[in-house]
C-alpha positions in Angstrom: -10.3 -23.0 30.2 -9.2 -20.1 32.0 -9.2 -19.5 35.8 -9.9 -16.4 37.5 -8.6 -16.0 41.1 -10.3 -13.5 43.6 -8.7 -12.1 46.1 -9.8 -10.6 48.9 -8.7 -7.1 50.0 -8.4 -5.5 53.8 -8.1 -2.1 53.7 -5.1 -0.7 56.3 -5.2 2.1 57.7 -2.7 4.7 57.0 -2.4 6.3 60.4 -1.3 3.0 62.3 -1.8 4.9 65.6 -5.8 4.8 65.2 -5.5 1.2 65.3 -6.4 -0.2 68.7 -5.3 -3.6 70.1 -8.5 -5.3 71.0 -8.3 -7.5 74.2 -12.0 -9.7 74.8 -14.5 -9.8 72.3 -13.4 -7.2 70.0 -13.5 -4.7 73.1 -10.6 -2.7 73.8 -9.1 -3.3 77.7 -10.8 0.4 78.3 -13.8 -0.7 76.8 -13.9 -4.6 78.8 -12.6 -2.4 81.9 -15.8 0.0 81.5 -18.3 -2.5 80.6 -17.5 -4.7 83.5 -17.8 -1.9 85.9 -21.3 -1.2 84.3 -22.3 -4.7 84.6 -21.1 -4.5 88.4 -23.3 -1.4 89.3 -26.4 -2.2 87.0 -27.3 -5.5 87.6 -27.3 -5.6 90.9 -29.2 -2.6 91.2 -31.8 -4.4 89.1 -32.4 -7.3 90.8 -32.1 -5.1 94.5 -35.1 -2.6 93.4 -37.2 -4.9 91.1 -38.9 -6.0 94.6 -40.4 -2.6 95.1 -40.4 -0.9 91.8 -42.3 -1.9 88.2 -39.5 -3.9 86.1 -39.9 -1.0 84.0 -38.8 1.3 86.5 -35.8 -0.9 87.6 -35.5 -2.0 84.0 -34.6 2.1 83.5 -33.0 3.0 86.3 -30.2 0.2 85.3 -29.7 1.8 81.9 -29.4 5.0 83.8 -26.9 3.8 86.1 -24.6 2.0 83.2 -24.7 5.2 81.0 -22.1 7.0 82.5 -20.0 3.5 82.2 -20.8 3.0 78.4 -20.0 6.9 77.7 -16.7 6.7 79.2 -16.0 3.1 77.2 -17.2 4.4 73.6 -17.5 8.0 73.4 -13.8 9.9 71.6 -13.5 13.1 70.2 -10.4 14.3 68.3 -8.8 11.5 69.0 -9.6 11.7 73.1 -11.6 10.2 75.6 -14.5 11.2 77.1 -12.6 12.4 80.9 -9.6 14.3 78.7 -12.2 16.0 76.6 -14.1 16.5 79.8 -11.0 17.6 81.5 -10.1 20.7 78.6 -13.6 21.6 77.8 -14.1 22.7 81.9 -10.4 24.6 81.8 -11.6 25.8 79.3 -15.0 27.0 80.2 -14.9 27.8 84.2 -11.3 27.8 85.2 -9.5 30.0 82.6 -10.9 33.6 81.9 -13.0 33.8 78.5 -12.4 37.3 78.2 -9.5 39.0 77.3 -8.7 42.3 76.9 -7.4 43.8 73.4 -4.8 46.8 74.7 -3.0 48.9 72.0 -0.5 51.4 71.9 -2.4 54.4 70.3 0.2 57.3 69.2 -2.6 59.3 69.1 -4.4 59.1 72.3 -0.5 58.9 74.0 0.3 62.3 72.4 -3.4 63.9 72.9 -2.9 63.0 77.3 0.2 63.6 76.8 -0.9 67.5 75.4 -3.7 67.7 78.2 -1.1 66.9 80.8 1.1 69.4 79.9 -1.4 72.3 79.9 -2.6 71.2 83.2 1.0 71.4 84.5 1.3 74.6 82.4 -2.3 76.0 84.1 -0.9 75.0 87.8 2.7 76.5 87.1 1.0 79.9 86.0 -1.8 79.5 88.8 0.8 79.5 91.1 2.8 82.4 89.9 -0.4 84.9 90.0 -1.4 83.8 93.5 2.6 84.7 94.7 
């Protein structure tokens, strides 16, 4: 009789830094700390304008509301949160100039203003002597 044992496998990551501690219900603390503060702003919101609007209405205007609190728990790119990638892509756009000018030293054009400089000297020098 043979016996076959199966084991189970758990792939580890080999970048241990991508590895986040997780704190309440599988949620980061950023992630609990965000969602909380949703939970804080939506809800009651819900309950204060279901009185006067459709549930629908209210219903929306939670999830609209708790968006930017769910964005700011879940949303990373390159390895950054949503306020640091926020933070670079407006330095970036608006407060550091886009354009930047490409300035060469041409020999050429140096020595051609260079020659244009010296026959206008050369025309004022002999100006001068004819008008004496």
């Amino acid at each position: 009789m043979e016996v076959k044992l199966i084991m189970a496998y758990v792939s580890i990551p080999k970048d241990l830094t991508a590895v986040k501690t997780k704190f309440i219900l599988g949620l980061t603390k950023r992630q609990s700390v965000c969602f909380g503060l949703a939970i804080l702003k939506g809800v009651p919101l819900f309950f204060l304008t279901r009185g006067f609007l459709p549930t629908n209405a209210s219903a929306l205007l939670m999830v609209v509301v708790m968006l930017p609190f769910f964005l700011f728990a879940m949303y990373e790119k390159n390895g950054q949160p949503l306020e640091k990638y926020l933070k670079s892509v407006i330095a970036v756009k608006y407060q550091k100039p886009a354009i930047r000018t490409y300035q060469t030293n041409n020999l050429y054009t140096t020595l051609q203003r260079q020659s244009e400089l010296h026959k206008e000297v050369t025309d004022i020098a002999t100006a001068k002597e004819t008008n004496k």
